[in-house]
ROVEX-312261 format. One record per residue (C-alpha): residue in three letters; chain; z, x, y. Coordinates in Angstrom, 2 decimals, padded with zeros to 5 digits. Layout:
<nodes>
@residu Ala&chaine A&c3 Z&c1 X&c2 Y $
...
</nodes>
This chain:
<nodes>
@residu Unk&chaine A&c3 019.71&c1 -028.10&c2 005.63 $
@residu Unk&chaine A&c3 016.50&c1 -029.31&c2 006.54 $
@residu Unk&chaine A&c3 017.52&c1 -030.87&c2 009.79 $
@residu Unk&chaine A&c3 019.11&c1 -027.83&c2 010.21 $
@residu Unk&chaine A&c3 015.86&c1 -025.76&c2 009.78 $
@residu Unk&chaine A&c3 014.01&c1 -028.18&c2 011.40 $
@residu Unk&chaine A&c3 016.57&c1 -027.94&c2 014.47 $
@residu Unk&chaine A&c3 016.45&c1 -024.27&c2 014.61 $
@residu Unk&chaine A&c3 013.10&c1 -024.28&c2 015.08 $
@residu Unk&chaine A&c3 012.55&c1 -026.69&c2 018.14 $
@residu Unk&chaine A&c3 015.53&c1 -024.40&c2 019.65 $
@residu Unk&chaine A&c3 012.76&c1 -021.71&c2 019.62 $
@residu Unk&chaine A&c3 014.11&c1 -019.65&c2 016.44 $
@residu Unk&chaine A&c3 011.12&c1 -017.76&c2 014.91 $
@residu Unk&chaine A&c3 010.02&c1 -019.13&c2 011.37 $
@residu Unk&chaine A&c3 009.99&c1 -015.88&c2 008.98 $
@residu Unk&chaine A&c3 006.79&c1 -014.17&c2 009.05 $
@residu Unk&chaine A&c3 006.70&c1 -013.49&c2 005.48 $
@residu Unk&chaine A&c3 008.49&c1 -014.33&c2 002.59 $
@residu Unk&chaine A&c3 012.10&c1 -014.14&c2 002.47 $
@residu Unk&chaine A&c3 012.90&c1 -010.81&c2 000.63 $
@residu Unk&chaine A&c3 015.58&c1 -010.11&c2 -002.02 $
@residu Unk&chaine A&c3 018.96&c1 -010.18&c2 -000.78 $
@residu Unk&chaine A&c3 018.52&c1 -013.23&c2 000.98 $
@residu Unk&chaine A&c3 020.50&c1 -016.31&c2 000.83 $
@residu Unk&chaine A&c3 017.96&c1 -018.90&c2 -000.23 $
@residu Unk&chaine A&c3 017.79&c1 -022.33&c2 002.22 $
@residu Unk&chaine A&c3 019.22&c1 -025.23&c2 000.17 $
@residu Unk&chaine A&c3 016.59&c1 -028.03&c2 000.85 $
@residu Unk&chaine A&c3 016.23&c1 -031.76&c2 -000.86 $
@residu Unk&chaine A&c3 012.64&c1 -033.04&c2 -001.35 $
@residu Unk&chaine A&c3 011.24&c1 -035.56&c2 -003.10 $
@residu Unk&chaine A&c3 010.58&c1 -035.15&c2 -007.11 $
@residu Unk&chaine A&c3 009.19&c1 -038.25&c2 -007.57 $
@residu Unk&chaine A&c3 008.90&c1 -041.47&c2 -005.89 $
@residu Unk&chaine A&c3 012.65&c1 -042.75&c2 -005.10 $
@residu Unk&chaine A&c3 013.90&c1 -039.72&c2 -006.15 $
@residu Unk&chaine A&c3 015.26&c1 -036.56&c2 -004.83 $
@residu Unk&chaine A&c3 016.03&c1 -032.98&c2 -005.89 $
@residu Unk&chaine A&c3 018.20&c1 -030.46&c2 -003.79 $
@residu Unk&chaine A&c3 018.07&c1 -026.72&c2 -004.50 $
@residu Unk&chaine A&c3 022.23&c1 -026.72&c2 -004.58 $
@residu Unk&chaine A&c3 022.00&c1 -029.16&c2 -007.37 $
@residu Unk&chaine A&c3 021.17&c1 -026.00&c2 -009.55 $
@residu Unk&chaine A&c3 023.87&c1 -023.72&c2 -008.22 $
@residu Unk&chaine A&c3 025.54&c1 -021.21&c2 -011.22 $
@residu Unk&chaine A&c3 022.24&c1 -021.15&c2 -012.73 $
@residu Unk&chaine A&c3 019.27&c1 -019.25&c2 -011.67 $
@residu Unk&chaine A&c3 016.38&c1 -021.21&c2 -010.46 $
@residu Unk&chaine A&c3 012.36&c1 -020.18&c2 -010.19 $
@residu Unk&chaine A&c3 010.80&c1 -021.76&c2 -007.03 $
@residu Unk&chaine A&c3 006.46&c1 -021.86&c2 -007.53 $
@residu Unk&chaine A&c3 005.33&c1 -022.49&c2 -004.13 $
@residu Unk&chaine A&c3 001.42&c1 -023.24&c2 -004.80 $
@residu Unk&chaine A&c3 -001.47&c1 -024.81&c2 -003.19 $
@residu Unk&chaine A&c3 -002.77&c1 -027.96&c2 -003.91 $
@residu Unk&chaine A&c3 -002.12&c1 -030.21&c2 -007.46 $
@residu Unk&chaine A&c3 -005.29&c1 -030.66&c2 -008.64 $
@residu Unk&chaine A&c3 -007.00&c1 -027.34&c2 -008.06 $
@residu Unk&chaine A&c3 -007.82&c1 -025.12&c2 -011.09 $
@residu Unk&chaine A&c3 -005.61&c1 -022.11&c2 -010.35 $
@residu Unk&chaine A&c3 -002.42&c1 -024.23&c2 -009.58 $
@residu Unk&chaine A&c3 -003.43&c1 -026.91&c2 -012.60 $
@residu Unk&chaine A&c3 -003.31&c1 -023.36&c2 -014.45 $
@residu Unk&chaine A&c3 -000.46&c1 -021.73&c2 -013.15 $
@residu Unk&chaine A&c3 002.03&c1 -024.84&c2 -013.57 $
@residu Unk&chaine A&c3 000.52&c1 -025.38&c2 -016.79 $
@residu Unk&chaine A&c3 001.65&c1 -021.77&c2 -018.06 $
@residu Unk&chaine A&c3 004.88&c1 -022.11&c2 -017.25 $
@residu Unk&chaine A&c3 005.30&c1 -025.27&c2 -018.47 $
@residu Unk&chaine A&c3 004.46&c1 -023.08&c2 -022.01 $
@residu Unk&chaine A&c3 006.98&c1 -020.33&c2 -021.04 $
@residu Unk&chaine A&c3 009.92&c1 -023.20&c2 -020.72 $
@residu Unk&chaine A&c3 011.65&c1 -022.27&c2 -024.13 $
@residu Unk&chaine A&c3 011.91&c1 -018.90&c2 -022.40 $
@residu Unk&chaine A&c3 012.96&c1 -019.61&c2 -019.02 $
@residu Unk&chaine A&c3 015.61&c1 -021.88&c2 -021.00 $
@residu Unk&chaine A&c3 016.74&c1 -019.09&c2 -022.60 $
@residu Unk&chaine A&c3 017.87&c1 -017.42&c2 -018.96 $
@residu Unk&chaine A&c3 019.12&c1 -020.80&c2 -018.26 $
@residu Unk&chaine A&c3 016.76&c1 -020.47&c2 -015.28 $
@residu Unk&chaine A&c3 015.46&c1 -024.03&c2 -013.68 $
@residu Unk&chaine A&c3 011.73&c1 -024.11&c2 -012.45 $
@residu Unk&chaine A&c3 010.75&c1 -025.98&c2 -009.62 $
@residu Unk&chaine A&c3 007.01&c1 -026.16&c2 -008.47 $
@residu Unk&chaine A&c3 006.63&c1 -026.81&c2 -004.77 $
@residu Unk&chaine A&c3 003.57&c1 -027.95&c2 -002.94 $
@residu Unk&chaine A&c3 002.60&c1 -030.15&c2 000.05 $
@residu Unk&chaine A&c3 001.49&c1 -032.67&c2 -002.01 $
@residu Unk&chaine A&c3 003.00&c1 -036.36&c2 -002.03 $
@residu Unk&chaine A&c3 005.50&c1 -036.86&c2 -004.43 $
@residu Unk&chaine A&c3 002.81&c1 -039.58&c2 -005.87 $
@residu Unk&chaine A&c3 000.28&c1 -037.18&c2 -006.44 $
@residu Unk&chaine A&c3 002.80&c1 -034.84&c2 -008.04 $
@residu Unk&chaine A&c3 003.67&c1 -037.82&c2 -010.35 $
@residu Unk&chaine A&c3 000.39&c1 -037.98&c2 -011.43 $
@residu Unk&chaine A&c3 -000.93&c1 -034.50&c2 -011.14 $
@residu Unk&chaine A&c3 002.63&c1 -033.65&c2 -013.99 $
@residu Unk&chaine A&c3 001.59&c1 -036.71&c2 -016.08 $
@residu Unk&chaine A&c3 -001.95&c1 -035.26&c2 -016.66 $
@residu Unk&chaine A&c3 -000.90&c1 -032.01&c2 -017.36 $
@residu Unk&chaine A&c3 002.52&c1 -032.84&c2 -019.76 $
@residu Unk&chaine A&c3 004.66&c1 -031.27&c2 -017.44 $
@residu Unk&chaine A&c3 008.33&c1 -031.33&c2 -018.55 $
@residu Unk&chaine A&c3 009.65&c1 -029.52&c2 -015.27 $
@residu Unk&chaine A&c3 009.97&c1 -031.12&c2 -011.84 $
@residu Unk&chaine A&c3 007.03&c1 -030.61&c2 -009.02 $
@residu Unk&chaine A&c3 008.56&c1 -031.39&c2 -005.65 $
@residu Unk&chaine A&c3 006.72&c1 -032.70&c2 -002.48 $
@residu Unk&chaine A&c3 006.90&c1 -030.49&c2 000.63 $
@residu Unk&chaine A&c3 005.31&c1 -033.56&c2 002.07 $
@residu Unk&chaine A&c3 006.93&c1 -035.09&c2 005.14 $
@residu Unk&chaine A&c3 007.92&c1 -032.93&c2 007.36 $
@residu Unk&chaine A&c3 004.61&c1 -030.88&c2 006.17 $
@residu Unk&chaine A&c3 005.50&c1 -027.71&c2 004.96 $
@residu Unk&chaine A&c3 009.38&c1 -027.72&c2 006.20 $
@residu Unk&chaine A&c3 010.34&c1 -025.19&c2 003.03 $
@residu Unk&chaine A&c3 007.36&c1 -023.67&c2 002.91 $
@residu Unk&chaine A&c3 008.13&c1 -022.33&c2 006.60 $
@residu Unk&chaine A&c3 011.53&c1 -021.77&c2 005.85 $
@residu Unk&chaine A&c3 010.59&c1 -019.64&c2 002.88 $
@residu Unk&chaine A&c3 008.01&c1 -017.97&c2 004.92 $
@residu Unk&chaine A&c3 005.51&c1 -018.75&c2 003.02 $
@residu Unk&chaine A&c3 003.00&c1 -021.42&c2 004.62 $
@residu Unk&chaine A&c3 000.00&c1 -021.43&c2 005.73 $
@residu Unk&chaine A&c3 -000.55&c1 -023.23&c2 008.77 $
@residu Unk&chaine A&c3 -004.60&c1 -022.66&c2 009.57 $
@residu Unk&chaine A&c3 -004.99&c1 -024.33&c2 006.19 $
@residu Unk&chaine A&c3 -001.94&c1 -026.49&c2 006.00 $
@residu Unk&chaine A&c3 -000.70&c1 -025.76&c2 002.70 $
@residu Unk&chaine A&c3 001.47&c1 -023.09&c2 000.89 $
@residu Unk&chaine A&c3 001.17&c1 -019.74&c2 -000.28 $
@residu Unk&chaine A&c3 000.92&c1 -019.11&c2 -004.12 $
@residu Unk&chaine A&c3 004.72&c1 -017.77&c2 -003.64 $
@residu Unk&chaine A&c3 007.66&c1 -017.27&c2 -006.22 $
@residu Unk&chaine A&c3 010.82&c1 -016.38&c2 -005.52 $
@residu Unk&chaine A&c3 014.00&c1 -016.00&c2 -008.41 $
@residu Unk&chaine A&c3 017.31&c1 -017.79&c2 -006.80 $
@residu Unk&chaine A&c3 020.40&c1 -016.09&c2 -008.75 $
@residu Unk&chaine A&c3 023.38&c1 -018.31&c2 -009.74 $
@residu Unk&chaine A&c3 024.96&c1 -017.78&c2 -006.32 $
@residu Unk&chaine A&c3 022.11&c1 -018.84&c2 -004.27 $
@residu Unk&chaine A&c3 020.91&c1 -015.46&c2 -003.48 $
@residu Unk&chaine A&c3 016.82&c1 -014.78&c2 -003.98 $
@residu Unk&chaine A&c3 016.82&c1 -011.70&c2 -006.32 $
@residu Unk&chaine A&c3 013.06&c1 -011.38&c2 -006.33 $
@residu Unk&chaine A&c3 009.79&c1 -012.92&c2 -004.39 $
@residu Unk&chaine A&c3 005.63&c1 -012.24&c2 -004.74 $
@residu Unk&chaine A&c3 003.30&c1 -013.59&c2 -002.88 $
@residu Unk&chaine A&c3 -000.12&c1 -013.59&c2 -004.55 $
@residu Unk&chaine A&c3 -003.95&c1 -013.99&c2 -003.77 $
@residu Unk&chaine A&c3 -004.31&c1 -017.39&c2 -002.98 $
@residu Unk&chaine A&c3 -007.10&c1 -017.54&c2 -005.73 $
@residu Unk&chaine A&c3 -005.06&c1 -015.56&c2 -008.40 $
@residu Unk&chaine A&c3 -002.48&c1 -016.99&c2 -010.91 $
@residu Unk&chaine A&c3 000.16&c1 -014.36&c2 -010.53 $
@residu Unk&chaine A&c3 001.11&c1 -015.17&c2 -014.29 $
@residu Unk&chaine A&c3 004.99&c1 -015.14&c2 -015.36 $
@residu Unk&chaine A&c3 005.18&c1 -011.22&c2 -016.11 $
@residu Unk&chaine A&c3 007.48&c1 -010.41&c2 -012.65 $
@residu Unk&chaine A&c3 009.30&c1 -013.75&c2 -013.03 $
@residu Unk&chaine A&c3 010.88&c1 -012.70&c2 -016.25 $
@residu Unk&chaine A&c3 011.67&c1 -009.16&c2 -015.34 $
@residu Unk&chaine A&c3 013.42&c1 -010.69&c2 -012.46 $
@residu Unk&chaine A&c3 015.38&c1 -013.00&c2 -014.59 $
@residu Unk&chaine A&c3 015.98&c1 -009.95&c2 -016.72 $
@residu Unk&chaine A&c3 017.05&c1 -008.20&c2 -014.03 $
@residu Unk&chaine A&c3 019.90&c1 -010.78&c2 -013.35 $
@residu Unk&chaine A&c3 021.06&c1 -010.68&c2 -016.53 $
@residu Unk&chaine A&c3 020.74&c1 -014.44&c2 -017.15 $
@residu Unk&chaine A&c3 019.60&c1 -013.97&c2 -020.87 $
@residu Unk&chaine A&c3 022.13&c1 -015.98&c2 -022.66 $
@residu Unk&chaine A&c3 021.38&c1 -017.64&c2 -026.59 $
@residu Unk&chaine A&c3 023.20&c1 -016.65&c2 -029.44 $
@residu Unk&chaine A&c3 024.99&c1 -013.06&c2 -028.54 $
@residu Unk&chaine A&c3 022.18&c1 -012.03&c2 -026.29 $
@residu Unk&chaine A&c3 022.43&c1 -010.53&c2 -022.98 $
@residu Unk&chaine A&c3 024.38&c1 -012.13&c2 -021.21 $
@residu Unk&chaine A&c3 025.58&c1 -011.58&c2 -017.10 $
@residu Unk&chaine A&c3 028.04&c1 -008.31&c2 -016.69 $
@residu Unk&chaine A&c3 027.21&c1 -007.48&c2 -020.87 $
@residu Unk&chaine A&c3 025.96&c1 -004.10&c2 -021.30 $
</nodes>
């Protein structure tokens, strides 16, 4: 899909000017996770997946930011959602940047070509060559259901995340909510 972006581009297509809103089908993309290793987006299809576009490892909103949701993962579980960080950092400093910080959920590197989901997301920023601080909730079926873009400098906290997930009906443990239950 990449290529495919990547293609579309040098054919003159327009990148998105700003995030991809609900409704649309989410670009399936494989980047690294961590060195030798590779994670595609359609590797989680028929469960919903959180994508945290952010900065920079190492900087203290992002070290915050991936650091709460790695606390909110018994939740997300609970929606059977999958959350995938996403920065332009190499998939060596995302290796060490999740080792520091305990992280128990994959950080993937927008590395090489620099930025290629970001732009496809709509949500990179080219003067400074990194990415937004973006989320977006993918549905089951590949869909985005919901996507913020916050302050740069602001951890836009889990809060809309949830209600999205919520708002999918992905809720599943033990009789709860469940997609299509009332």
């Amino acid at each position: 899909m990449i290529g495919r972006i990547l293609k579309a581009r040098q054919d003159g297509v327009a990148e998105p000017k700003a995030a991809l809103p609900p409704g649309t089908p989410a670009p399936d993309f494989t980047l690294p996770s961590k060195p030798g290793e590779t994670i595609s987006l359609s590797d989680f299809r028929g469960q919903p997946v959180v994508l945290a576009f952010y900065p920079a490892d190492w900087s203290p909103v992002c070290g915050d930011q991936v650091v709460l949701y790695n606390e909110i993962l018994p939740i997300f579980n609970e929606y059977k959602a999958q959350p995938l960080g996403i920065s332009v950092d190499s998939a060596w400093s995302h290796k060490a940047f999740a080792e520091a910080r305990n992280l128990d959920f994959p950080l993937l590197a927008d590395f090489e070509p620099k930025g290629a989901v970001a732009r496809a997301y709509g949500v990179y920023r080219k003067e400074e060559g990194i990415s937004e601080r973006a989320l977006f909730v993918i549905d089951a079926e590949g869909i985005i259901r919901w996507s913020y873009v916050s302050p740069i400098d602001v951890n836009p906290g889990a809060n809309g995340i949830l209600a999205a997930l919520e708002g999918i009906g992905a809720k599943d443990p033990k009789g709860a909510r469940t997609r299509g239950s009332p």
